[in-house]
C-alpha positions in Angstrom: 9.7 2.8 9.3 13.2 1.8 9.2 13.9 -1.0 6.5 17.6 -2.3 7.1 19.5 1.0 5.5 16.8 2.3 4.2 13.8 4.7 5.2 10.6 3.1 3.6 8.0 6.3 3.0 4.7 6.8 3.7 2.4 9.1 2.5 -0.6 10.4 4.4 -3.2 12.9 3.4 -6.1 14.5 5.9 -10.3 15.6 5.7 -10.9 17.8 8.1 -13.9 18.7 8.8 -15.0 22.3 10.1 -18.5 23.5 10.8 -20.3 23.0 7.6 -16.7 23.0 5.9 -15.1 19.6 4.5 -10.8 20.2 4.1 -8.4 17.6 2.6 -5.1 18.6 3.2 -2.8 17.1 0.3 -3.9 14.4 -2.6 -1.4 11.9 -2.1 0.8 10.3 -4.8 -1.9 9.5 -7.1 -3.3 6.7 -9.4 -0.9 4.9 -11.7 -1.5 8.0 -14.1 0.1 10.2 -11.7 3.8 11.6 -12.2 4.6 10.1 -8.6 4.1 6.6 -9.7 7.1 6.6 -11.8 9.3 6.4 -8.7 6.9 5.3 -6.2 6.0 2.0 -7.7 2.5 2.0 -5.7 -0.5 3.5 -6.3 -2.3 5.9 -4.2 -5.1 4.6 -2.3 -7.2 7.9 -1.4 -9.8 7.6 -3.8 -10.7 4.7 -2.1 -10.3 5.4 1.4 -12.7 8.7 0.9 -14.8 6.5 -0.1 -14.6 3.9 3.3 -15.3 7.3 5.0 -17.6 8.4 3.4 -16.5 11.4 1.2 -17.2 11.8 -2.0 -15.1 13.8 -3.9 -17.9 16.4 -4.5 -18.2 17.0 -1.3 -14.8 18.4 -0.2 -14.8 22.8 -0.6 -11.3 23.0 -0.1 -8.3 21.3 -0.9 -5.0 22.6 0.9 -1.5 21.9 -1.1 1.0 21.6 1.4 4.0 21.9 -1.5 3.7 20.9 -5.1 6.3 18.2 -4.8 4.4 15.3 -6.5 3.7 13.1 -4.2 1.3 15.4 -2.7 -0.6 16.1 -5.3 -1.4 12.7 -7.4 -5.1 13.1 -6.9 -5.7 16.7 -7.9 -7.5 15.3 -11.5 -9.2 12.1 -11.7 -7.5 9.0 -13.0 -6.4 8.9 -16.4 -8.2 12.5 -17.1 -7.1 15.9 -16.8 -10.6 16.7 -14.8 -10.2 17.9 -11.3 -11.1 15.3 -8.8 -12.4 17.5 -6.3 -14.8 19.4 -8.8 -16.4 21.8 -6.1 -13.0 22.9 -4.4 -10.8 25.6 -4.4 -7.1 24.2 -4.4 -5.2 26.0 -2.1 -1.8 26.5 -3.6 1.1 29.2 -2.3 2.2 31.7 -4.7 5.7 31.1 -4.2 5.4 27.2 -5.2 3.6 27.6 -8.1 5.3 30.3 -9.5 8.8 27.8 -8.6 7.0 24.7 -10.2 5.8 27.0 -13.3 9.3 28.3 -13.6 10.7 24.9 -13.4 8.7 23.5 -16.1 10.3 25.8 -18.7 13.3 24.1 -18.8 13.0 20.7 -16.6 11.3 18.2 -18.4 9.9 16.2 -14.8 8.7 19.4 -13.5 7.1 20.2 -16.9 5.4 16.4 -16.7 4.2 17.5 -13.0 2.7 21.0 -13.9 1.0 19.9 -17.2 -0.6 16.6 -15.5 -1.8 17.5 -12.2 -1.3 21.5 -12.1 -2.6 23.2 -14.8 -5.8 21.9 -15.0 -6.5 23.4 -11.9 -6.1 26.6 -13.4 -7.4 25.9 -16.6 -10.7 24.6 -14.6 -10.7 28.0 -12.7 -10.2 25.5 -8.9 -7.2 27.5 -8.8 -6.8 29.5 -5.6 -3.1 31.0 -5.3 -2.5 32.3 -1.8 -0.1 34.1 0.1 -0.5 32.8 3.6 -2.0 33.1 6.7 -4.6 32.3 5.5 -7.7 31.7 7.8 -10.2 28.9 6.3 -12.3 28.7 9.4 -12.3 29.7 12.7 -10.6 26.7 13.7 -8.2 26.4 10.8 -4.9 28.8 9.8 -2.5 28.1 6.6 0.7 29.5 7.6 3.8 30.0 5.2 6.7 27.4 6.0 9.0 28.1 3.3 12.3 25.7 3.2 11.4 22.1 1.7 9.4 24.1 -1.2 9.7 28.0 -1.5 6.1 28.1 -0.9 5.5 25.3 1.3 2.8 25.5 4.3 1.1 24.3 6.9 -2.3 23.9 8.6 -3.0 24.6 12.0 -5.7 23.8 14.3 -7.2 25.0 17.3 -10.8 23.6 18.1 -12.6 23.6 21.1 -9.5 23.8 23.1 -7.9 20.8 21.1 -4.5 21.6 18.9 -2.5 20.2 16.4 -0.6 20.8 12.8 -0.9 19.3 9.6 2.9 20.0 9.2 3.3 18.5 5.2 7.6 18.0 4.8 8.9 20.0 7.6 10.1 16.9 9.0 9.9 13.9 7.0 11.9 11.5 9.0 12.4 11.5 12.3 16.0 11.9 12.5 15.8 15.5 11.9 13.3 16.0 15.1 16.8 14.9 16.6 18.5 17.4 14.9 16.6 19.9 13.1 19.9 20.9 10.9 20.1 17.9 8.9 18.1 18.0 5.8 16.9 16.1 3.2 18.0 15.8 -0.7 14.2 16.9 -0.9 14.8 20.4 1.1 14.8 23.1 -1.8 16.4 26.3 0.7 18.4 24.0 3.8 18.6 26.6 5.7 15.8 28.1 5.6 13.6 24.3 6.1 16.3 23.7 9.1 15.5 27.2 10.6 11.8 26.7 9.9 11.9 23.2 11.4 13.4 24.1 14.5 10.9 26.9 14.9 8.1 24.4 14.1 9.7 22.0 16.8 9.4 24.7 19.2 6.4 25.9 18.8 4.8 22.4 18.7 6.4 21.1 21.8 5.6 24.1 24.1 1.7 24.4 22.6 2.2 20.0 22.9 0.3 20.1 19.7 -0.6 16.9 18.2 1.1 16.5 14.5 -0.6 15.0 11.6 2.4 13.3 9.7 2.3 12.9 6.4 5.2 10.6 5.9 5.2 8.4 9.1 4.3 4.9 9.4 1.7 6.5 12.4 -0.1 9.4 10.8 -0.6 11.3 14.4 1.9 11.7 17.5 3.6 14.2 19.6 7.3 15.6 19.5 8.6 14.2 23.1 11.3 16.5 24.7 14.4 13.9 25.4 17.6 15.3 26.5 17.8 18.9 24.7 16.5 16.7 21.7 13.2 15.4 20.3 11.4 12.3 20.3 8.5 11.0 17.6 5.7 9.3 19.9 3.1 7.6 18.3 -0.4 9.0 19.6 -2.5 6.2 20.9 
């Protein structure tokens, strides 16, 4: 939502569930311990909120990382530990961000704080998984390469029993750029690139009228609403 000048951010991450298969899609900003806490102020609440529904962090196979920007992956390790939160998942990271992030943390001290906390154990645990997308989870559910906020940054989509949608991470984190898909954020790594991937996305969402899991809406699911050559956020419900 809209907070006089400002744009106040949510952050939203998914289970999905698939036959016999249990997905979260992105781990949030994290506990205090997290790098994201340093800006965000606010904890992470997914821990508990798996927990209302039900999931235990054991049970999830699969954990899909959208991009490596750190909001989005607070929760990979427990609280306070360097242990993998999700110990019985693979963590489904593109090539292209990790190598970016790795890169980064030679010589960026915040991106070295953000690999060594929440990245690197991963790979230290062996829960690594380091894809180069499509990549087909289930039958129902496709990772797809949608480079531009991150170099490696992707998407989820879903087609099940007729029913579709998109986990679509940061390819549109505020809704003035469903209005006009060339404006960017400080946040977009390649602008051109996200802008051309975004108005791709918008097209291909509207003429499928898939819904959108959002992660950085106040709703966390709604539909892109043609409006005059432009785009609409509505708020499924």
């Amino acid at each position: 939502m809209f907070d006089g000048d400002g744009w106040r951010l949510h952050v939203h991450a998914f289970v999905l569930r698939s036959g016999t298969r249990t997905i979260l899609i992105d781990t949030g900003v994290g506990p205090e311990s997290a790098p994201a806490f340093v800006w965000s102020g606010v904890g992470g609440t997914l821990d508990a909120e798996l927990r209302a529904a039900d999931v235990a962090p054991a049970d999830v196979d699969t954990v899909v990382i959208t991009h490596v920007h750190d909001d989005h992956i607070g929760w990979n390790v427990a609280d306070g530990t360097a242990d993998p939160l999700f110990p019985n998942a693979q963590y489904l990271i593109h090539r292209a961000d990790w190598d970016w992030i790795a890169k980064g943390s030679e010589d960026d001290e915040e991106s070295r704080t953000i690999f060594e906390a929440v990245l690197a154990p991963l790979e230290r645990t062996g829960l690594l998984d380091l894809v180069e997308a499509p990549v087909e989870l289930t039958g129902e559910l496709l990772v797809e390469h949608a480079p531009g906020h991150t170099p490696g940054h992707q998407i989820v989509w879903i087609d099940s029993n007729g029913e579709l949608g998109v986990a679509a991470g940061d390819f549109a984190n505020n809704p003035v750029m469903l209005l006009q898909p060339g404006v960017n954020g400080d946040t977009d790594t390649e602008p051109e690139l996200a802008a051309r991937t975004r108005a791709s996305l918008i097209e291909r969402i509207v003429r499928e009228d898939r819904l959108v899991l959002s992660t950085h809406y106040p709703e966390a699911f709604g539909r892109l609403v043609p409006d005059d050559g432009r785009h609409q956020w509505r708020p499924a419900g």
